[in-house]
C-alpha positions in Angstrom: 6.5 -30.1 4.0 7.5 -32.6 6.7 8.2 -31.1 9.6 9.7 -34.5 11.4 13.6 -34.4 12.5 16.3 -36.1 10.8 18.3 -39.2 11.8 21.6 -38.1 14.0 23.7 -40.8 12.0 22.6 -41.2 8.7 20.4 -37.5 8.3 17.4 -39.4 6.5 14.1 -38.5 7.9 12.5 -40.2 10.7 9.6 -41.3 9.6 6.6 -43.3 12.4 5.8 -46.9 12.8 2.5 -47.8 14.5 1.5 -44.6 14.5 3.7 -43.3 17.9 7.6 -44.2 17.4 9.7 -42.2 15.2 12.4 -44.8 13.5 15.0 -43.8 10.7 14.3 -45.9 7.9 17.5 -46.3 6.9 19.2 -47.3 9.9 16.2 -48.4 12.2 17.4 -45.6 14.3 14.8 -44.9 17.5 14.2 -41.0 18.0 14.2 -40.5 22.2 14.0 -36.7 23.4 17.8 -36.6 24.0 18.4 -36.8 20.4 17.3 -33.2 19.9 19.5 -32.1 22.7 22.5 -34.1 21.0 21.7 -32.6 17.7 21.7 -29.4 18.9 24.9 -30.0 21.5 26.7 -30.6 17.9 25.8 -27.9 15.8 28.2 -25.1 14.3 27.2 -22.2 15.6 28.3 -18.4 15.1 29.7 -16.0 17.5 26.0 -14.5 18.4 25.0 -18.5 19.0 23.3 -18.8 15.9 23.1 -21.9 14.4 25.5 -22.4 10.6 24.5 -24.6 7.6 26.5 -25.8 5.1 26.0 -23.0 2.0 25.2 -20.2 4.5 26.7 -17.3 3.8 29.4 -15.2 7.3 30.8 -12.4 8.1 34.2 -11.9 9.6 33.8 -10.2 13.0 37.8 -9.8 12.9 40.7 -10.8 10.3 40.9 -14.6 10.2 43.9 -16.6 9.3 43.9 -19.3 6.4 45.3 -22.3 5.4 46.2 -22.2 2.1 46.9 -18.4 2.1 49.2 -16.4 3.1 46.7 -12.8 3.7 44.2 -13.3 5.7 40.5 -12.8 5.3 39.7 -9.1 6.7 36.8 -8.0 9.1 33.7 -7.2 7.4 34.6 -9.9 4.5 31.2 -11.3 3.2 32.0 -15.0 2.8 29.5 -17.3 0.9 28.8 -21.0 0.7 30.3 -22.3 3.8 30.7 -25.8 4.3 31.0 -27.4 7.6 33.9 -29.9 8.5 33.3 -33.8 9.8 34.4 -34.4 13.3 33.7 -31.7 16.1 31.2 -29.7 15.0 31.3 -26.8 18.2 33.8 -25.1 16.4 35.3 -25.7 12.7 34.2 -25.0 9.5 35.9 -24.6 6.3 35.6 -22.0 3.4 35.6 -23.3 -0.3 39.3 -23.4 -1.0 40.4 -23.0 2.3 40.8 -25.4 5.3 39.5 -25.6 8.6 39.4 -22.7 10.7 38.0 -21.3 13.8 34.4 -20.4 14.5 33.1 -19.1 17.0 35.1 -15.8 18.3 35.4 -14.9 14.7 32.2 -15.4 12.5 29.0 -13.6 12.7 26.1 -15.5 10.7 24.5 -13.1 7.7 21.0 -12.1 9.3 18.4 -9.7 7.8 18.8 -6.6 10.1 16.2 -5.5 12.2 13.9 -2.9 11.0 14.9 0.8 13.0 12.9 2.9 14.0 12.5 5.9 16.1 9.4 7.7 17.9 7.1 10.7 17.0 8.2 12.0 20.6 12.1 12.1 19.6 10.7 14.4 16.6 9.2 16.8 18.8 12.0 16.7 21.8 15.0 16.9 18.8 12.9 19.9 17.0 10.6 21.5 19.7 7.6 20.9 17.8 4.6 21.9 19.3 2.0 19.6 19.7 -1.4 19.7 18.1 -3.7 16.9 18.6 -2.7 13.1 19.6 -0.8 13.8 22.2 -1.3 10.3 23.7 0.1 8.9 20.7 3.6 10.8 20.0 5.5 7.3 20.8 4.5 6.1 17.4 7.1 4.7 15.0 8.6 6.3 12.6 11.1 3.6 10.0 11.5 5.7 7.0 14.1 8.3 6.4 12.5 10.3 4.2 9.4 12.6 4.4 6.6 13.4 1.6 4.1 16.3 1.1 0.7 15.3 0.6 -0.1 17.5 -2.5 -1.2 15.0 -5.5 -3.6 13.1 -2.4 -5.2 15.7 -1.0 -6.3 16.2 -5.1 -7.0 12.2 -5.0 -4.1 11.1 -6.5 -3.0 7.8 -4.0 -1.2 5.6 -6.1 2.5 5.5 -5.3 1.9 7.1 -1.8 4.0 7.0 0.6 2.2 6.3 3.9 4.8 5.4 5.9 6.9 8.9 5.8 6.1 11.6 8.4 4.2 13.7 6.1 4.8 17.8 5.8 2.0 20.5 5.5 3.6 23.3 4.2 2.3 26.6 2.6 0.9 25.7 -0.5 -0.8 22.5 1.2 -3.0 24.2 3.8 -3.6 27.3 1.4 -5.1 24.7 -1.1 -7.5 23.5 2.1 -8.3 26.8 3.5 -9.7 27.4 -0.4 -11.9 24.6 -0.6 -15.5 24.2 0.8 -16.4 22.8 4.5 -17.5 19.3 2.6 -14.5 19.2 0.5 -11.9 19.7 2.7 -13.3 17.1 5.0 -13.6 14.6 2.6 -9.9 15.5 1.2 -8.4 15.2 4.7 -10.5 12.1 5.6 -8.9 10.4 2.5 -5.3 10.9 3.3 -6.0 10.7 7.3 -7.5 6.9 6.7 -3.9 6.0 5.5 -2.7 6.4 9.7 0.9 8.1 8.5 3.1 8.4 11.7 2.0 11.9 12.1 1.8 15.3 10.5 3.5 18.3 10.5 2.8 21.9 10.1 5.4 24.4 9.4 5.3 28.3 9.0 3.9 28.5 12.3 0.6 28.3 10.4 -2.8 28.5 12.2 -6.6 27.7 11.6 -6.0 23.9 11.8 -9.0 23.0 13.4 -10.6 20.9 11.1 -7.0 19.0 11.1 -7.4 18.5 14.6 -10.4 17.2 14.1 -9.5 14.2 12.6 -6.5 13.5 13.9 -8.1 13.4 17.3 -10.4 10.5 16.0 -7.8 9.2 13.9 -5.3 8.7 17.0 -2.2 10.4 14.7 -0.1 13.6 15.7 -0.8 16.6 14.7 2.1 18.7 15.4 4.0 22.6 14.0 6.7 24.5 13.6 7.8 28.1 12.8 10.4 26.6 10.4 10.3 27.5 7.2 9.3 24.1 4.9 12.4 23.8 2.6 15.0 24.2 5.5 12.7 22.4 8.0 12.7 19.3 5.3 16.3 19.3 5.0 16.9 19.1 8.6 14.5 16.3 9.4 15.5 14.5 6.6 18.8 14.2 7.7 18.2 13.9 11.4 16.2 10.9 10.1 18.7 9.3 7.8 21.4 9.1 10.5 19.0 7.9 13.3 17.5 4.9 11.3 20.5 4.2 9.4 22.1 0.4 9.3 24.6 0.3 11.6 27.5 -2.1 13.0 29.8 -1.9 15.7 33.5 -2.9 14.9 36.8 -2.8 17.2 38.9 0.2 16.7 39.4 3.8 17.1 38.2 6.7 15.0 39.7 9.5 14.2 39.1 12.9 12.1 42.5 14.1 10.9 43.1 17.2 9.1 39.3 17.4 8.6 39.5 13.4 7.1 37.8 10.2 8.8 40.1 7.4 9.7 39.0 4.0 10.9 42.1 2.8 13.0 41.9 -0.7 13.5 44.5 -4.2 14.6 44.8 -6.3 17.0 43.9 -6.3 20.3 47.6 -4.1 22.0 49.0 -3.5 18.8 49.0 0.4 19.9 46.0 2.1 18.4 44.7 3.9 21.3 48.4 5.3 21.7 48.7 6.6 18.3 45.3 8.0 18.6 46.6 10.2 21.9 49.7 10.9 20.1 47.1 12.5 17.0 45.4 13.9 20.0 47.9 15.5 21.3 48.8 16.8 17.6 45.5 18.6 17.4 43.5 16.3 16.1 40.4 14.8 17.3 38.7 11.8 18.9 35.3 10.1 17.7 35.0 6.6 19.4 37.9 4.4 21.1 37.8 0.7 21.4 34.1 0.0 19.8 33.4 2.6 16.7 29.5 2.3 15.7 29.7 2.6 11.8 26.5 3.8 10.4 25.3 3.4 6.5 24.2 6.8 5.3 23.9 6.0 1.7 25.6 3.6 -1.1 28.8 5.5 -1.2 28.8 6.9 2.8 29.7 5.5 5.8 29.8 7.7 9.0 31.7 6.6 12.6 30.4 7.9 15.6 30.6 6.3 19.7 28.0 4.7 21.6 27.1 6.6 24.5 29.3 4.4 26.8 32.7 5.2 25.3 31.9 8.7 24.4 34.5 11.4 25.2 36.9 8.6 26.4 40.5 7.1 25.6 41.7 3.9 27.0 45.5 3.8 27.6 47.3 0.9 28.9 49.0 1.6 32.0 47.8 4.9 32.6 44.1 3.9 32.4 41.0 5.9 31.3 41.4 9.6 30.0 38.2 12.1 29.5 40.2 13.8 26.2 37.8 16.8 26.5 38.4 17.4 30.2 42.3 16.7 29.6 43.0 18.7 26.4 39.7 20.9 25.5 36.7 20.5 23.7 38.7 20.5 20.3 40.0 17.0 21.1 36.2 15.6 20.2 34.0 15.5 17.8 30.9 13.7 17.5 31.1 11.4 14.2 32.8 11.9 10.6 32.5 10.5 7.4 34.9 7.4 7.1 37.6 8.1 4.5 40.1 5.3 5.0 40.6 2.0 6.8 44.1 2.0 8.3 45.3 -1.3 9.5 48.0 -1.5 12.3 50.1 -4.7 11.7 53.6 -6.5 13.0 56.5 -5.7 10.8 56.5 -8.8 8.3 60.0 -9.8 7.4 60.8 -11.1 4.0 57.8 -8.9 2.3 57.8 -7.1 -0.9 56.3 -3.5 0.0 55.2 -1.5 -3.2 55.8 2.8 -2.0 53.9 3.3 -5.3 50.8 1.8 -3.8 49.1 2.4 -7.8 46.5 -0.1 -7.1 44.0 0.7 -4.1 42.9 -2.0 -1.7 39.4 -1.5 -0.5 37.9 -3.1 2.9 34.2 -3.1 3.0 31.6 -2.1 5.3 28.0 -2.9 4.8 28.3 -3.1 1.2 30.3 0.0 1.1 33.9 -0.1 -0.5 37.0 1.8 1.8 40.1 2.8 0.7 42.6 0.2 2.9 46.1 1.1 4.2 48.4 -1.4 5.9 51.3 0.4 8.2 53.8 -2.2 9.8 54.7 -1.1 12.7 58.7 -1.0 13.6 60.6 0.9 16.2 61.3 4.0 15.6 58.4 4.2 12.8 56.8 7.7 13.5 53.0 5.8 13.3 51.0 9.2 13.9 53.3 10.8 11.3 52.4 8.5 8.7 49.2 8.4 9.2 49.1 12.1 8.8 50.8 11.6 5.5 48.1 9.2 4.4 45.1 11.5 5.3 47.0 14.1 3.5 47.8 12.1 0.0 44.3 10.6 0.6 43.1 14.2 -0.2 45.2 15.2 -2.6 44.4 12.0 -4.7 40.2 13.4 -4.2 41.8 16.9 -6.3 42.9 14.7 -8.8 47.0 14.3 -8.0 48.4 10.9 -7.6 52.3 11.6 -6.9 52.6 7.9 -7.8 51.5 8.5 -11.1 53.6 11.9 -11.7 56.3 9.4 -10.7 55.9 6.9 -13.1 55.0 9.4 -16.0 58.9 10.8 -15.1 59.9 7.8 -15.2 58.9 7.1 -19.2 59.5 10.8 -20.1 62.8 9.9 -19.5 63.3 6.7 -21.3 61.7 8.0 -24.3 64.7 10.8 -24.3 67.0 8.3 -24.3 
């Protein structure tokens, strides 16, 4: 494949004459260095500066308004086959079926996330393992959430094995070695040790491990142990692991947990979202993350908000300024992250609109591929906001036990037509 540039005005490739100048054939075009720098100058590009293509698929960083449409597109929508628009290409583009719109404070480009990862060494600090052998190399990564017990490979069953998971030596794994001749057990640990896992890890407190530290010395991998029991210590490192190298994305908003449920609070920028938090607050409720909520992927079905550790503990109010809500109203004003229950969407009061109180059909707003229950509450004066929002948690839950008051509603409704 060519690797030469295109032609600024006609996009046919350059191609060379004599051997040194690069000329359009179509247009007789001359490249000069500055046409890379124009080419470039005129590009689309994303909010993060990335570059956009016609067919490349966005994300909404924020709701976007549309011409042709009356709703606009909501944050986290996943919107495919762009196509740019002729004329000034620093900022417009256009979705099929739409018109030109605004680009760069509102688009993020679709990249392929960056691999997480965590280190041996925030294992042993998060657990207080003890450590073995390899010391010197506890700051290896760790990208897998999951861990795996070496039992089929230490009887030389490899296929399917899972190299890449912290791997678990329990009871039944180091009785099985402790049984088997000097020879044997070397050669069985040699064959998993050659596959460099991020490290091992002993649990029962269990000792005679010598011939493990052996080869983890000359294998460079960490050998460490707990007094856990396996089953529980499992658990707990699983999830530990799950939440630390989950996907994760950071929207504006606040996040709540009321009456035990996770609200994502989000609108525009003054709308009044950090004063309806306080006013849940101050209602007993309590604080995850103002102004920036980190949304992490747990699972297909589970999405968990938590703070970074800039905005943790704190509450931005206009005109009164920052407030510490665990120094002001107690350590039951916080909490550290909850599972995201509904999207709740702070909005002007629209005249002229047809609201539906039986609300029969959910709207869903999705994160990462995860689908959220969406409200919308227009806001008014006089509208008790932190009332209503308390009465959404609470039918949110009641519609989990299997009661929809909607749909006792309606069913009133045509029991009594069919008395009549």
């Amino acid at each position: 494949m060519s690797n030469l540039p295109n032609c600024p005005n006609c996009n046919s490739e350059y191609t060379y004459e004599d051997g040194i100048l690069l000329v359009c054939p179509e247009c007789a075009h001359e490249w000069t260095a500055d046409s890379e720098v124009a080419e470039e100058e005129k590009a689309v590009k994303d909010a993060n500066g990335n570059v956009l293509n016609d067919g490349d698929t966005v994300t909404l960083i924020k709701d976007l308004k549309v011409k042709g449409s009356s709703t606009p597109l909501k944050v986290g929508t996943k919107v495919k086959n762009i196509r740019l628009v002729d004329g000034d290409h620093d900022i417009d583009c256009k979705i099929d079926g739409f018109g030109a719109m605004q680009l760069k404070s509102e688009i993020g480009k679709e990249v392929l996330p960056e691999v997480k990862s965590i280190g041996v060494k925030d294992l042993v600090r998060e657990f207080s393992l003890e450590v073995l052998a390899g010391e010197d190399q506890i700051g290896r990564k760790i990208t897998t959430s999951k861990t795996h017990r070496p039992g089929l490979e230490f009887i030389g069953y490899f296929d399917f094995f899972p190299m890449e998971r912290v791997q678990i030596l329990g009871l039944k794994e180091i009785t099985y070695l402790h049984q088997l001749s000097q020879s044997e057990r070397q050669l069985r640990i040699r064959n998993v040790v050659h596959y460099h896992p991020p490290c091992f890890i002993v649990t029962t407190g269990q000792k005679g491990l010598m011939y493990l530290k052996q080869f983890c010395t000359e294998e460079g991998i960490p050998l460490l142990r707990t007094k856990e029991d396996t089953t529980d210590f499992i658990a707990k490192v699983d999830a530990y692991l799950t939440r630390s190298l989950a996907p994760e994305i950071a929207v504006h908003g606040v996040c709540l947990n009321v009456f035990g449920i996770g609200i994502l609070l989000r609108g525009e920028s003054g709308i009044g979202k950090s004063e309806t938090a306080h006013t849940l607050i101050g209602r007993g409720h309590r604080l995850v993350a103002d102004d920036m909520v980190v949304l992490k992927k747990l699972s297909h079905k589970t999405i968990l908000g938590t703070h970074n550790q800039m905005n943790k503990e704190f509450l931005a109010l206009r005109s009164v300024g920052l407030l510490n809500v665990v120094r002001v109203y107690g350590r039951k004003a916080f909490q550290d992250e909850t599972r995201i229950a509904l999207d709740i969407e702070l909005t002007e009061w629209k005249k002229h609109t047809l609201n539906n109180e039986l609300e029969l059909e959910t709207s869903y707003t999705e994160y990462m591929g995860v689908s959220i229950p969406h409200i919308e509450i227009q806001l008014q004066p006089g509208r008790d906001v932190a009332g209503l929002i308390e009465a959404a948690a609470n039918n949110w839950y009641l519609k989990q036990q299997g009661y929809s008051a909607a749909e006792e509603f309606i069913g009133r409704i045509e029991s009594d037509d069919s008395n009549k």
